[in-house]
BALOBA-1460 file (C-alpha; in Angstrom, 3 decimals):
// residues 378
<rec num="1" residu="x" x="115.233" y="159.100" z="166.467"/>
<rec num="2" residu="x" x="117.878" y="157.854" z="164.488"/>
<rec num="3" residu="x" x="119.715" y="154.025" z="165.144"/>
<rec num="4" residu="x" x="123.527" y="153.510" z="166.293"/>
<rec num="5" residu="x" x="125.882" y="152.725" z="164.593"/>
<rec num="6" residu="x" x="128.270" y="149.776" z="165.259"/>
<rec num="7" residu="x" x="130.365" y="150.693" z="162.635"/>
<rec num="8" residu="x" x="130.917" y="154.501" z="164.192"/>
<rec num="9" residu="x" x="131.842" y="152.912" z="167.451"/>
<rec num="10" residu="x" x="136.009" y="152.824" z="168.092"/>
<rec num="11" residu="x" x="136.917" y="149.156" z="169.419"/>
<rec num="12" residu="x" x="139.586" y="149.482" z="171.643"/>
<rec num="13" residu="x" x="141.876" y="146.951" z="172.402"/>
<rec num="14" residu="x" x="144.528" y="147.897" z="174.580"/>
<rec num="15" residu="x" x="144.649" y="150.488" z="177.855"/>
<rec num="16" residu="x" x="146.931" y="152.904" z="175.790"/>
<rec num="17" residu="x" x="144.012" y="153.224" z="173.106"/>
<rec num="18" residu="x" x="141.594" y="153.654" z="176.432"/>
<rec num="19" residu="x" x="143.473" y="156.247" z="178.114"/>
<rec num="20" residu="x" x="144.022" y="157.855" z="174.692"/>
<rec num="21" residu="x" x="139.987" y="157.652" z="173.563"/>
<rec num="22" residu="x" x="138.959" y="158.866" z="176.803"/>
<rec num="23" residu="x" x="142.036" y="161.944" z="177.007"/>
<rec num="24" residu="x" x="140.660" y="163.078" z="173.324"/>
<rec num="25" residu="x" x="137.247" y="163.433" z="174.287"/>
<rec num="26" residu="x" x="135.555" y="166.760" z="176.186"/>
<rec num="27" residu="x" x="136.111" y="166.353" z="179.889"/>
<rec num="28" residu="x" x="133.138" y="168.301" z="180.909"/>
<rec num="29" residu="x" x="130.416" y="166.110" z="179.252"/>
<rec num="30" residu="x" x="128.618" y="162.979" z="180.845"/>
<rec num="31" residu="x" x="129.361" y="159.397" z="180.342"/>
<rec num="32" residu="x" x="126.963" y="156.518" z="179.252"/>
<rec num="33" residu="x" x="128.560" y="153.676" z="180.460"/>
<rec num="34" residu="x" x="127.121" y="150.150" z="180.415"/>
<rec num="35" residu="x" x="128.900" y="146.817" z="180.978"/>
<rec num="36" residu="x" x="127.850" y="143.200" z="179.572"/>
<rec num="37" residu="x" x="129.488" y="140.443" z="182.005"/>
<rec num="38" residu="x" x="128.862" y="136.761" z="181.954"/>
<rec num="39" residu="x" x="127.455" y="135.197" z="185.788"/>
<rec num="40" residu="x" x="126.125" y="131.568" z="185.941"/>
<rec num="41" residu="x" x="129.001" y="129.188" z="187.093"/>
<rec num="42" residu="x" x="131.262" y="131.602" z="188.752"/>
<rec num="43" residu="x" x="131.229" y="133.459" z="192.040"/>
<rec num="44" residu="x" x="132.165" y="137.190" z="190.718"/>
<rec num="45" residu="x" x="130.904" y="138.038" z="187.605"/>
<rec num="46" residu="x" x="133.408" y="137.467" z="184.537"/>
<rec num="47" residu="x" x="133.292" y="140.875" z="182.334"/>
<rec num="48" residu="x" x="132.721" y="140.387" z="178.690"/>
<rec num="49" residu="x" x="132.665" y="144.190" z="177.591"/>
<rec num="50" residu="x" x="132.567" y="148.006" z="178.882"/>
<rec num="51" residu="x" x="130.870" y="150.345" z="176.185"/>
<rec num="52" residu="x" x="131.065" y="154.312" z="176.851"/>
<rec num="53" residu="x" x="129.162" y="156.979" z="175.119"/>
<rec num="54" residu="x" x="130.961" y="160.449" z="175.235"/>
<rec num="55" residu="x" x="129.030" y="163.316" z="173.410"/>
<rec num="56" residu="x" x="127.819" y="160.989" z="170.681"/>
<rec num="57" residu="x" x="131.098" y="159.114" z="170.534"/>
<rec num="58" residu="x" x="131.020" y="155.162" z="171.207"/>
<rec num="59" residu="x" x="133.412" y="152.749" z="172.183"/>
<rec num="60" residu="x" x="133.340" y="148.770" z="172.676"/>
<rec num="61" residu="x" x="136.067" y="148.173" z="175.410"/>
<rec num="62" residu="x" x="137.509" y="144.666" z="175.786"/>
<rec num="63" residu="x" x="137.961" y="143.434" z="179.286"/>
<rec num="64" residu="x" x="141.734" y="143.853" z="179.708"/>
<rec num="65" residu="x" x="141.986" y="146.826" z="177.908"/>
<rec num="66" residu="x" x="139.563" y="148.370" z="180.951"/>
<rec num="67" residu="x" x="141.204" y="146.650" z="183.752"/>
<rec num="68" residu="x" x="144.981" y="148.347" z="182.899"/>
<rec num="69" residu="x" x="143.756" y="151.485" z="181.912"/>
<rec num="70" residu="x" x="144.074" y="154.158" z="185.077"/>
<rec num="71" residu="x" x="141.822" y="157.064" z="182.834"/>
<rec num="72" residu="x" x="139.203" y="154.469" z="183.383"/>
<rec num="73" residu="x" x="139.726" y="154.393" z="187.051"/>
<rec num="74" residu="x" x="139.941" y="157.759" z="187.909"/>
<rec num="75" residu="x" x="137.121" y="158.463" z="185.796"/>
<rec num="76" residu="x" x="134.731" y="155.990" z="187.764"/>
<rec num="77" residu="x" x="135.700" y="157.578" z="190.370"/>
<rec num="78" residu="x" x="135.497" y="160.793" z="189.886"/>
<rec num="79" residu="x" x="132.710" y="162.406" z="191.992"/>
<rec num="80" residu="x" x="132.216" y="165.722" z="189.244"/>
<rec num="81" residu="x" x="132.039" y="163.438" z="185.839"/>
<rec num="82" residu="x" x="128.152" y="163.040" z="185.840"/>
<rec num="83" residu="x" x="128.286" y="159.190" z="184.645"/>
<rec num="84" residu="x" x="124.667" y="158.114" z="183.467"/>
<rec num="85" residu="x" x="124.015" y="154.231" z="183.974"/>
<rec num="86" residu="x" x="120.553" y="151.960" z="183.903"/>
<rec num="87" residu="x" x="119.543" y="149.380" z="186.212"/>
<rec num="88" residu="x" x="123.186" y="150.629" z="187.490"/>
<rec num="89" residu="x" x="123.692" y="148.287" z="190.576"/>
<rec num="90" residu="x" x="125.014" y="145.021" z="189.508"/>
<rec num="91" residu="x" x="127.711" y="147.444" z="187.430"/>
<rec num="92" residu="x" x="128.593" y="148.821" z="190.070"/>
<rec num="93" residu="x" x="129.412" y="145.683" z="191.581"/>
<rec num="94" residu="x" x="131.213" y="144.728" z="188.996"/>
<rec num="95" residu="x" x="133.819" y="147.664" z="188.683"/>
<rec num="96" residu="x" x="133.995" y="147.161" z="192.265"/>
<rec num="97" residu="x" x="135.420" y="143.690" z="192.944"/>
<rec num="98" residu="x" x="136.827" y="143.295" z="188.880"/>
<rec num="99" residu="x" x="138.483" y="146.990" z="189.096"/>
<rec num="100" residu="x" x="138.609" y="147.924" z="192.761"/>
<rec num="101" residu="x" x="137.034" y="151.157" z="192.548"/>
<rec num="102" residu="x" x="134.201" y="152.934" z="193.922"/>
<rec num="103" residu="x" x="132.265" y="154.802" z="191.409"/>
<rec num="104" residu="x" x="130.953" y="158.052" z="192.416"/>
<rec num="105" residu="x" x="128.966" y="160.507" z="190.803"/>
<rec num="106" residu="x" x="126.431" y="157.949" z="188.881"/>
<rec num="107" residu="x" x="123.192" y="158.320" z="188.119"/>
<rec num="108" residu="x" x="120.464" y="155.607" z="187.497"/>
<rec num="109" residu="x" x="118.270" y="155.840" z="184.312"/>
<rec num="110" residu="x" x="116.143" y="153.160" z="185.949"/>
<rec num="111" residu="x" x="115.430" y="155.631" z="188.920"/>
<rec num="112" residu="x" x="115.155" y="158.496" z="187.068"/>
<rec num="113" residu="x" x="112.334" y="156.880" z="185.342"/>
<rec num="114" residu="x" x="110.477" y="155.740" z="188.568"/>
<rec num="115" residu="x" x="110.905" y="159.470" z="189.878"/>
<rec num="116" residu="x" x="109.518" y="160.643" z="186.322"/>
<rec num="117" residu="x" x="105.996" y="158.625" z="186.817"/>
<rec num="118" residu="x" x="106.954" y="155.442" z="184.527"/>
<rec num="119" residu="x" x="106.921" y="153.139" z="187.794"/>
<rec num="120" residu="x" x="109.547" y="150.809" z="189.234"/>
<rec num="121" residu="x" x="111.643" y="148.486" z="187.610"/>
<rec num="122" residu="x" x="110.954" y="149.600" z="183.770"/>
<rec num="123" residu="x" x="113.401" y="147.650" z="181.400"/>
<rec num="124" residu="x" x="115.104" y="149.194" z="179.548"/>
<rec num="125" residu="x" x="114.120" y="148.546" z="175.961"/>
<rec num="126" residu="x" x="110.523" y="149.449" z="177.481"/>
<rec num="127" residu="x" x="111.623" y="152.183" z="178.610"/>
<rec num="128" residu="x" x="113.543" y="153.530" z="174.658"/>
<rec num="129" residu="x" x="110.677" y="152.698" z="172.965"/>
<rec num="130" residu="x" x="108.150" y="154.481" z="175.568"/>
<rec num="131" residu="x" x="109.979" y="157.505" z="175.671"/>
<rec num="132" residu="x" x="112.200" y="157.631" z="172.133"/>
<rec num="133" residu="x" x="109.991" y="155.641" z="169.780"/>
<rec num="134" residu="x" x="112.846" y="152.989" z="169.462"/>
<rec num="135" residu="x" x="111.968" y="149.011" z="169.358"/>
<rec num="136" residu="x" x="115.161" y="147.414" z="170.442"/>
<rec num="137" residu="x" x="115.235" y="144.034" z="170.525"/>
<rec num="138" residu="x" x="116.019" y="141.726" z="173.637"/>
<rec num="139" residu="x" x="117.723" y="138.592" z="171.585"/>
<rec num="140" residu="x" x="121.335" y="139.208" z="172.915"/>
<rec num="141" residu="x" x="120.505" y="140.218" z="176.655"/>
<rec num="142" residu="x" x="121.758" y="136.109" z="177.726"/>
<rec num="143" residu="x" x="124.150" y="136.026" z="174.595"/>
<rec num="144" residu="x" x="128.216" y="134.578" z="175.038"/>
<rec num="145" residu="x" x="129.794" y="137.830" z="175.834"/>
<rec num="146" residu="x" x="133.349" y="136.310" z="176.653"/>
<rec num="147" residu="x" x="132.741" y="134.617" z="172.673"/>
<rec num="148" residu="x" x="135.280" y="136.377" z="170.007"/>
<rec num="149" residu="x" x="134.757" y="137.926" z="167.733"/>
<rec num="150" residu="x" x="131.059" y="139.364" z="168.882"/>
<rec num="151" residu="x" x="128.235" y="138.769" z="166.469"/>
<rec num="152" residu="x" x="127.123" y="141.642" z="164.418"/>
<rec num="153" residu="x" x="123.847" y="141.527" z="166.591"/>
<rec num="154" residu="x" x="126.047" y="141.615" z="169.632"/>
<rec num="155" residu="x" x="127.695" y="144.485" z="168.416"/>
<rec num="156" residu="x" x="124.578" y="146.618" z="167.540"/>
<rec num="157" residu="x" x="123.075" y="145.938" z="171.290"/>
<rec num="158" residu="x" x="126.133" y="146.709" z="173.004"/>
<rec num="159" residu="x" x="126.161" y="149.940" z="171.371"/>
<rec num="160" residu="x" x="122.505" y="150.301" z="171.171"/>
<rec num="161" residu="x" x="123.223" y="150.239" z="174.999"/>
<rec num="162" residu="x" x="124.686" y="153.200" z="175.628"/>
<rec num="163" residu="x" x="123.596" y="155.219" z="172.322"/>
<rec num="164" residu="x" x="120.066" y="155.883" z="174.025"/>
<rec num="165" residu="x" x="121.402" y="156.638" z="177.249"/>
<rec num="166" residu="x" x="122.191" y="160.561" z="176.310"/>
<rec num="167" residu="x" x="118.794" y="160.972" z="174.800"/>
<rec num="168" residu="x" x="116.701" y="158.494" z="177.133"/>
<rec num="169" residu="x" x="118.401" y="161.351" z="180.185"/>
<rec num="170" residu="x" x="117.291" y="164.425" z="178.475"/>
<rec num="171" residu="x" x="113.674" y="163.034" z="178.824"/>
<rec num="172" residu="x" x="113.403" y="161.700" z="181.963"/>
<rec num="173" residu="x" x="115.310" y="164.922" z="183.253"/>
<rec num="174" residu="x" x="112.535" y="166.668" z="181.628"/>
<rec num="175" residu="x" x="109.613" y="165.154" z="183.640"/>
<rec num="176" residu="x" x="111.938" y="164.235" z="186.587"/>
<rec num="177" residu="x" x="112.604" y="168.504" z="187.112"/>
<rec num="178" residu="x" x="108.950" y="169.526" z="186.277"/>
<rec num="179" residu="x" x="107.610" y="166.865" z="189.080"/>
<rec num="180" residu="x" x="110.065" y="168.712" z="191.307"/>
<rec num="181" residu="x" x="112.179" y="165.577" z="191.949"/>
<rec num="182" residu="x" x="115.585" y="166.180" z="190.566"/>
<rec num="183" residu="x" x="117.342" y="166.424" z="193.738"/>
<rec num="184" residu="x" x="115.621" y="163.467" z="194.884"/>
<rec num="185" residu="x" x="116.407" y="161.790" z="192.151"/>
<rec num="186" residu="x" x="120.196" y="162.904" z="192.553"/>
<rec num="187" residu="x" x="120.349" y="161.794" z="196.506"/>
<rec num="188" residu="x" x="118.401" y="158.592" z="195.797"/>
<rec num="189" residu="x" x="121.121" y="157.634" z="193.097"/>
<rec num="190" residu="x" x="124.564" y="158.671" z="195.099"/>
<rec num="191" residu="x" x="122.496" y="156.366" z="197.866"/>
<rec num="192" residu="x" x="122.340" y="152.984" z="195.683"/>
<rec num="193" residu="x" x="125.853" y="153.447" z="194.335"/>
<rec num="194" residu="x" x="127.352" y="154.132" z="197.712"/>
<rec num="195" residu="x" x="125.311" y="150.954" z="198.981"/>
<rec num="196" residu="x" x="126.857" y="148.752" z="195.941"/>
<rec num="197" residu="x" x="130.063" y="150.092" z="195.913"/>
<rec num="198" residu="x" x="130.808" y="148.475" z="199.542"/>
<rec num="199" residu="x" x="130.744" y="144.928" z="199.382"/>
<rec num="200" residu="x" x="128.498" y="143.464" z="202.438"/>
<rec num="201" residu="x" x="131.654" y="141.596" z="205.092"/>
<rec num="202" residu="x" x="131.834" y="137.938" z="204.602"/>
<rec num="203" residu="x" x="130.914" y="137.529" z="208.003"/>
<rec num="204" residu="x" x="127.762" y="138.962" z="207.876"/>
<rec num="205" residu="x" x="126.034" y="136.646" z="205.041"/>
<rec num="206" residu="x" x="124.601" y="134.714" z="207.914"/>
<rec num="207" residu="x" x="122.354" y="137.805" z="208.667"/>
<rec num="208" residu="x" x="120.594" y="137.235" z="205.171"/>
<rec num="209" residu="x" x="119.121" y="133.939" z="206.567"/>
<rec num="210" residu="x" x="116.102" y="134.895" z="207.898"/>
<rec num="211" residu="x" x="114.858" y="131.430" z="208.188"/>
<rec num="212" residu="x" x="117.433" y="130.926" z="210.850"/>
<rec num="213" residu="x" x="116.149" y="132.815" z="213.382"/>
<rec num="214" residu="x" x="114.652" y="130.252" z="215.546"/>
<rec num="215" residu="x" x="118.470" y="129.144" z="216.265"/>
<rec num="216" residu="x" x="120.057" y="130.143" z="219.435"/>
<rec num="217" residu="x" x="122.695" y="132.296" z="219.803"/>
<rec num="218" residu="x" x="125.402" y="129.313" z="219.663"/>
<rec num="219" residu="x" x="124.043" y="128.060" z="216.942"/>
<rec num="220" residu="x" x="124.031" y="131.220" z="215.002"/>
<rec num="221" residu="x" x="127.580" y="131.914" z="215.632"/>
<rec num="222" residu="x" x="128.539" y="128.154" z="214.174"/>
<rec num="223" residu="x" x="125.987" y="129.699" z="211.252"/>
<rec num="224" residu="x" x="127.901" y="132.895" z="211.335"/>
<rec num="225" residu="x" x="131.648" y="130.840" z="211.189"/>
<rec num="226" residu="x" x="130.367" y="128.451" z="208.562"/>
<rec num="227" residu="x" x="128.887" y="130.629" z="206.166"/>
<rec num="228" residu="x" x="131.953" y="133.141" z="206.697"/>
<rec num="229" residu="x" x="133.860" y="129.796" z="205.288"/>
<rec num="230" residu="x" x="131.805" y="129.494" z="202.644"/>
<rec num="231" residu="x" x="132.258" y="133.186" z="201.644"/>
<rec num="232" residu="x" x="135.877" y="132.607" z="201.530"/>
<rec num="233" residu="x" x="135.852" y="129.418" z="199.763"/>
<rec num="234" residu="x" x="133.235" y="130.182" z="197.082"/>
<rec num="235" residu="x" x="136.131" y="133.379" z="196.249"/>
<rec num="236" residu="x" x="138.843" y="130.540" z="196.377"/>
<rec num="237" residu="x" x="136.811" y="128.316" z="193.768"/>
<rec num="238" residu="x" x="135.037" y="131.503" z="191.950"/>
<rec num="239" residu="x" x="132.269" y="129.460" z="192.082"/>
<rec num="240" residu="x" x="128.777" y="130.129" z="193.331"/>
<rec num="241" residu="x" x="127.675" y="130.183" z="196.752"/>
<rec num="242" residu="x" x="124.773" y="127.321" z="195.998"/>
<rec num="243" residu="x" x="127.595" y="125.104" z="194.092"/>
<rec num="244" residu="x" x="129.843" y="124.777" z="197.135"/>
<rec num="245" residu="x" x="126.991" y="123.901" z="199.577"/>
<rec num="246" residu="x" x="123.564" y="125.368" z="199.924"/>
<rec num="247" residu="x" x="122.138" y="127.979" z="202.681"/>
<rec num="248" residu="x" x="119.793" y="125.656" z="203.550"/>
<rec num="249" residu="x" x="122.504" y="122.820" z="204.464"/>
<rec num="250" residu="x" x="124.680" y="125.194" z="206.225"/>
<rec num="251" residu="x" x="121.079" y="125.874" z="208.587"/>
<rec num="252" residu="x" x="121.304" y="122.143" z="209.341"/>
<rec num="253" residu="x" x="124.366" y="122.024" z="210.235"/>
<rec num="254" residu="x" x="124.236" y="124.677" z="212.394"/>
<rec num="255" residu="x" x="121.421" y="123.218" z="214.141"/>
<rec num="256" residu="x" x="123.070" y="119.576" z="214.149"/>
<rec num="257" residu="x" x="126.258" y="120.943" z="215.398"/>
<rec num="258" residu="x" x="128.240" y="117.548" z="213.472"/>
<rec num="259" residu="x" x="131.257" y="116.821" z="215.187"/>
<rec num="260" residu="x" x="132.860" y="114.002" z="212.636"/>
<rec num="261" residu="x" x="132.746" y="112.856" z="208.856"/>
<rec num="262" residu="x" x="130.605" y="110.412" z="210.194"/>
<rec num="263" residu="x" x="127.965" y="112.429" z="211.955"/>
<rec num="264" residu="x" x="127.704" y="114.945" z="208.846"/>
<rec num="265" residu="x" x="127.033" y="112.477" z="206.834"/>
<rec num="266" residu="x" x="124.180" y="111.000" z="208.686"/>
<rec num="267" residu="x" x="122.314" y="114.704" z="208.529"/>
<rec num="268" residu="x" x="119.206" y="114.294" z="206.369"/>
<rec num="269" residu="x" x="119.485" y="116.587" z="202.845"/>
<rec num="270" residu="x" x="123.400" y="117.005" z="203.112"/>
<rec num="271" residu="x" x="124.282" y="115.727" z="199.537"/>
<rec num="272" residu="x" x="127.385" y="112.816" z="199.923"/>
<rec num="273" residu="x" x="129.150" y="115.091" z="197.716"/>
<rec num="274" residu="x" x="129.574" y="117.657" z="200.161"/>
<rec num="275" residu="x" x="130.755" y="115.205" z="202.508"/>
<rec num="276" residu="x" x="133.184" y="114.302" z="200.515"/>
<rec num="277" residu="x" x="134.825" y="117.222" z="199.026"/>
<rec num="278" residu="x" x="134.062" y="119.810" z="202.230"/>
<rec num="279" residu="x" x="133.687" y="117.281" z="205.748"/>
<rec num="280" residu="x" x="136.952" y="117.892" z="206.981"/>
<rec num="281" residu="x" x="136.534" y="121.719" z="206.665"/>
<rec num="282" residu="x" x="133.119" y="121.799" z="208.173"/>
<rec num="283" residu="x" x="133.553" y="119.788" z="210.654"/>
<rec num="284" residu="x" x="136.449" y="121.768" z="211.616"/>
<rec num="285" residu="x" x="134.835" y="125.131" z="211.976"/>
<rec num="286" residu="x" x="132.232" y="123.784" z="213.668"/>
<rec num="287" residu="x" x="134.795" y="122.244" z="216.405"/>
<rec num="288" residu="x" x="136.085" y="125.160" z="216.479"/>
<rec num="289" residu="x" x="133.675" y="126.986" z="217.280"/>
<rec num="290" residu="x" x="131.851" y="125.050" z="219.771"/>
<rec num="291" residu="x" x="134.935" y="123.832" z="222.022"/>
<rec num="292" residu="x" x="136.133" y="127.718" z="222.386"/>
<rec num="293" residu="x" x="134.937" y="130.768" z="223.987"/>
<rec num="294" residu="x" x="131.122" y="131.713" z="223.520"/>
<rec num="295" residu="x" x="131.020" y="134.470" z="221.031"/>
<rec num="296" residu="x" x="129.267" y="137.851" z="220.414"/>
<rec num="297" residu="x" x="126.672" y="137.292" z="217.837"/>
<rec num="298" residu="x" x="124.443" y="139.507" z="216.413"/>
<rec num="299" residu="x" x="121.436" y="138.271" z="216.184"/>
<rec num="300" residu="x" x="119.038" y="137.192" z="212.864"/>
<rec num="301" residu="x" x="116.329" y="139.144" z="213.213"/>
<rec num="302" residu="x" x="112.646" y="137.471" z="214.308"/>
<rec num="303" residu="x" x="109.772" y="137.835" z="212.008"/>
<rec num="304" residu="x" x="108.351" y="141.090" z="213.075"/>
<rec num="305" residu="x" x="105.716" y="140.761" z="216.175"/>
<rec num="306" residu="x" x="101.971" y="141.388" z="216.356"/>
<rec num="307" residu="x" x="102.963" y="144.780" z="217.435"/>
<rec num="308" residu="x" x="105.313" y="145.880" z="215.154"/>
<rec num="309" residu="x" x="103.030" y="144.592" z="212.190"/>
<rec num="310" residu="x" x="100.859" y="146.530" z="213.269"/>
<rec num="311" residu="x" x="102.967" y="149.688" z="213.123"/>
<rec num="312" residu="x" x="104.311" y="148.506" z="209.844"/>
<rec num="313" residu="x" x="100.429" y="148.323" z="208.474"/>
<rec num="314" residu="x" x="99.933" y="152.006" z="209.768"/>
<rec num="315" residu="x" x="103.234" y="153.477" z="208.673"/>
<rec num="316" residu="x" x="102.558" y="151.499" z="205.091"/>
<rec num="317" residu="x" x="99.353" y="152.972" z="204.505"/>
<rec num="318" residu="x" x="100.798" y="156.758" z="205.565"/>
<rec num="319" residu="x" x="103.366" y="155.968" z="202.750"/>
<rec num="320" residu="x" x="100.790" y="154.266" z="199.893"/>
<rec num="321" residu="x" x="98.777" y="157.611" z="200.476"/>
<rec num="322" residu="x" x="101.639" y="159.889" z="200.054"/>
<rec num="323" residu="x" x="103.227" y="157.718" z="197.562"/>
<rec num="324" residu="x" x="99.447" y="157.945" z="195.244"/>
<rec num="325" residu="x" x="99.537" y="161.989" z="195.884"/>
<rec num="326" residu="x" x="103.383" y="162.313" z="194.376"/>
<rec num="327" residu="x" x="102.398" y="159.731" z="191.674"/>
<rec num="328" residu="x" x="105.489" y="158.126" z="192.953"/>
<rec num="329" residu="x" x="105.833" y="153.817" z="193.578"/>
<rec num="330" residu="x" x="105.527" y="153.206" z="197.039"/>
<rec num="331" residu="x" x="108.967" y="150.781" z="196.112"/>
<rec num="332" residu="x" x="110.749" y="154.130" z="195.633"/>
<rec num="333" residu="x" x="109.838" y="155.418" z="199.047"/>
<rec num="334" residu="x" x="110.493" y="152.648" z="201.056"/>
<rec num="335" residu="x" x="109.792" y="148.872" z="199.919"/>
<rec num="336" residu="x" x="109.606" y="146.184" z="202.782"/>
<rec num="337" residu="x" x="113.284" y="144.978" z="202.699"/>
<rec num="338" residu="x" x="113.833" y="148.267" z="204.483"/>
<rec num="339" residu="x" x="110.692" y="149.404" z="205.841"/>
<rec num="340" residu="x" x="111.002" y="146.557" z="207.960"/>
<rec num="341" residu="x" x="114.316" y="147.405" z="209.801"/>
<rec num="342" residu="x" x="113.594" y="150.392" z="209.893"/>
<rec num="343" residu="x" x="110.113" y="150.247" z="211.741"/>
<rec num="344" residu="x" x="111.594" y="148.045" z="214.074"/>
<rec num="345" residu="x" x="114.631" y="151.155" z="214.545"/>
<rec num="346" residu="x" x="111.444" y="153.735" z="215.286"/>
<rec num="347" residu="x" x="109.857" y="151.901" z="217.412"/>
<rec num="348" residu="x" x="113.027" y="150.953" z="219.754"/>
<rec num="349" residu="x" x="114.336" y="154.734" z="219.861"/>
<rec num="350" residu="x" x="111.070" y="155.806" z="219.767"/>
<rec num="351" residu="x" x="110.752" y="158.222" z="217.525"/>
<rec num="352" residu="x" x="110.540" y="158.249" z="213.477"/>
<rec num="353" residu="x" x="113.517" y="156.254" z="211.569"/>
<rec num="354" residu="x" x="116.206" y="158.074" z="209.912"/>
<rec num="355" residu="x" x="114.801" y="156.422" z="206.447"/>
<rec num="356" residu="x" x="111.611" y="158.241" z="206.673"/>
<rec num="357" residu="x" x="112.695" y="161.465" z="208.304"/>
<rec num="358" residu="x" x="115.296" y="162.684" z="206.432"/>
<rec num="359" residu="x" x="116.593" y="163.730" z="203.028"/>
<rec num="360" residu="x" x="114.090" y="163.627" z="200.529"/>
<rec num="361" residu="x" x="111.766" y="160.904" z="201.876"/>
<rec num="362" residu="x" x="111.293" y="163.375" z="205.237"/>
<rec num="363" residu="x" x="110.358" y="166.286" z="202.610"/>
<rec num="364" residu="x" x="107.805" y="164.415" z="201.210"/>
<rec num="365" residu="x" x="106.298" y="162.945" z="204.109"/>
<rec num="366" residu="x" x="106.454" y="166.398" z="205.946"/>
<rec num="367" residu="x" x="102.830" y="166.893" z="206.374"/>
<rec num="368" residu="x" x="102.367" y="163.734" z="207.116"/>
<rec num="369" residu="x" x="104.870" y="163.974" z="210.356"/>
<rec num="370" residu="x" x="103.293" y="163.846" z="213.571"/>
<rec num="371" residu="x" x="101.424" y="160.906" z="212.166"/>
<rec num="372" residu="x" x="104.500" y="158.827" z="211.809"/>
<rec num="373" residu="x" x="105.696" y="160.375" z="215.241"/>
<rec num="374" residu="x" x="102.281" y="158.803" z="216.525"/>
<rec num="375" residu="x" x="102.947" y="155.394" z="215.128"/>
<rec num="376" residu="x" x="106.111" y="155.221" z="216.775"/>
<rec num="377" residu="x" x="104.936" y="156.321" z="220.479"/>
<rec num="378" residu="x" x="102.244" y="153.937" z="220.601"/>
């Protein structure tokens, strides 16, 4: 297998060189596209570089040259360019709030590869030199991608990057269509990119904190109002959620219900420095809040009861067993960040969830059926 590159790679500066690279290149090919983006003090992630691989044709784009440059756009988002991406999530979520698009018509290497029989959550240098023979090294993966110029090292795993992806496809797509999965594989990847390319509402981070379920339903909709103000500050700062003030001192608030500088300071764990910088604001949403109307609230979900764990047990081993027949990671099917919402679903309509029933999760659990219809009449 032969290396990239760098040197072969076009580095291009400005969105007429973009628009121009990507107008000179076949239209009817795929697209490797990989992103390096820097994400420790800020709340959205800061892009450092966009490469693209285009029938063996590389290109290093810098950040501003991608965000004015509409061939970019329209190619992201066009549903019938095949796009091939790995671990393809958090760059989705960064074309999405940096560019404001919604890519369409990706597909995950990373899933590819579970779907293939090389398990869950394979890196991907693993993965290149698995499959392709290639040792690429790992040295730049926390390197200053916002630093000019780039390193020569940078350089060669930026390409490196995308140079495999092309190659690393044709492999996977080999094992991925003689295991019979390549639809699966197709309508498991159009899922995750639709699911990152909608960013969750603000006011529904509150749902994510499962420890605060014991609160009542007052108490989750000052949880609900504060963390919403949180959401909205963090974007105003573009700093990270934990920075501005913790999850876990938002819960105590919402408990303690503070009504004055005074009181919110007095709350065990809330650091003086969010007194001083935030009190006013917190103390006015949580005024707000509790001296007006009572409010809707959906609910934080309870850990699940005696009864439902025991569904979840029984529907868990149904999917282990089918999961070991397919040679497939029971992760892929269903891990328990959804399995878990979606027993609960089953068992309330009483029948077998919409996760497990349908698409190509209900074609492989098709013999195993009236089993699952079982679990969820009990």
């Amino acid at each position: 297998m032969n290396h990239p590159d760098p040197e072969q790679a076009a580095w291009l500066a400005s969105p007429e060189q973009l628009d121009a690279w990507l107008a000179s290149r076949p239209n009817d090919c795929a697209v490797g596209i990989d992103s390096e983006f820097e994400r420790v003090t800020t709340f959205h992630a800061i892009p450092g570089l966009v490469q693209l691989a285009i029938a063996g044709n590389m290109a290093l784009v810098e950040p501003d040259a991608a965000a004015r440059a509409g061939a970019l756009r329209d190619l992201l988002e066009d549903p019938q360019r095949a796009k091939h991406l790995y671990a393809m999530s958090e760059d989705i979520e960064l074309f999405r709030d940096w560019l404001g698009v919604r890519v369409q018509g990706a597909l995950d290497l990373q899933l590819a590869a579970a779907f293939a029989g090389y398990g869950m959550s394979v890196g991907y240098a693993r993965l290149v030199e698995t499959c392709l023979g290639v040792a690429l090294g790992k040295g730049e993966t926390r390197s200053d991608w916002l630093a000019r110029p780039l390193s020569h090292a940078q350089i060669y795993y930026a390409t490196a990057d995308v140079y495999y992806l092309m190659p690393l496809y044709e492999h996977l797509m080999s094992k991925v269509s003689a295991r019979g999965f390549q639809n699966a594989l197709a309508e498991e990847s159009e899922r995750w990119c639709e699911r990152q390319s909608v960013a969750d509402p603000p006011e529904n981070y509150y749902l994510r904190l499962t420890g605060a379920w014991r609160l009542r339903p007052g108490n989750q909709a000052v949880l609900r109002a504060l963390c919403t103000w949180r959401e909205h500050r963090c974007r105003e700062l573009d700093r990270p959620r934990g920075r501005v003030i913790e999850d876990r001192v938002l819960i105590r608030l919402a408990e303690a219900l503070p009504r004055s500088r005074k009181a919110l300071a007095g709350i065990e764990g809330v650091p003086s420095g969010v007194v001083r910088r935030e009190g006013d604001a917190l103390v006015a949403v949580i005024s707000e809040v509790v001296a007006g109307p009572e409010q809707a609230v959906d609910l934080i979900p309870p850990p699940l009861t005696r009864h439902e764990k025991d569904v979840y047990r029984n529907v868990r081993r149904i999917l282990t067993e089918q999961a070991e027949s397919a040679g497939l990671p029971l992760e892929l099917i269903a891990s328990r960040r959804y399995l878990e919402p979606a027993v609960r679903a089953g068992l309330r309509e009483a029948c077998t969830p919409a996760l497990l029933a349908q698409g190509w999760r209900g074609e492989l659990l098709a013999s195993r059926k009236n089993e699952l219809e079982v679990c969820f009449h009990e």
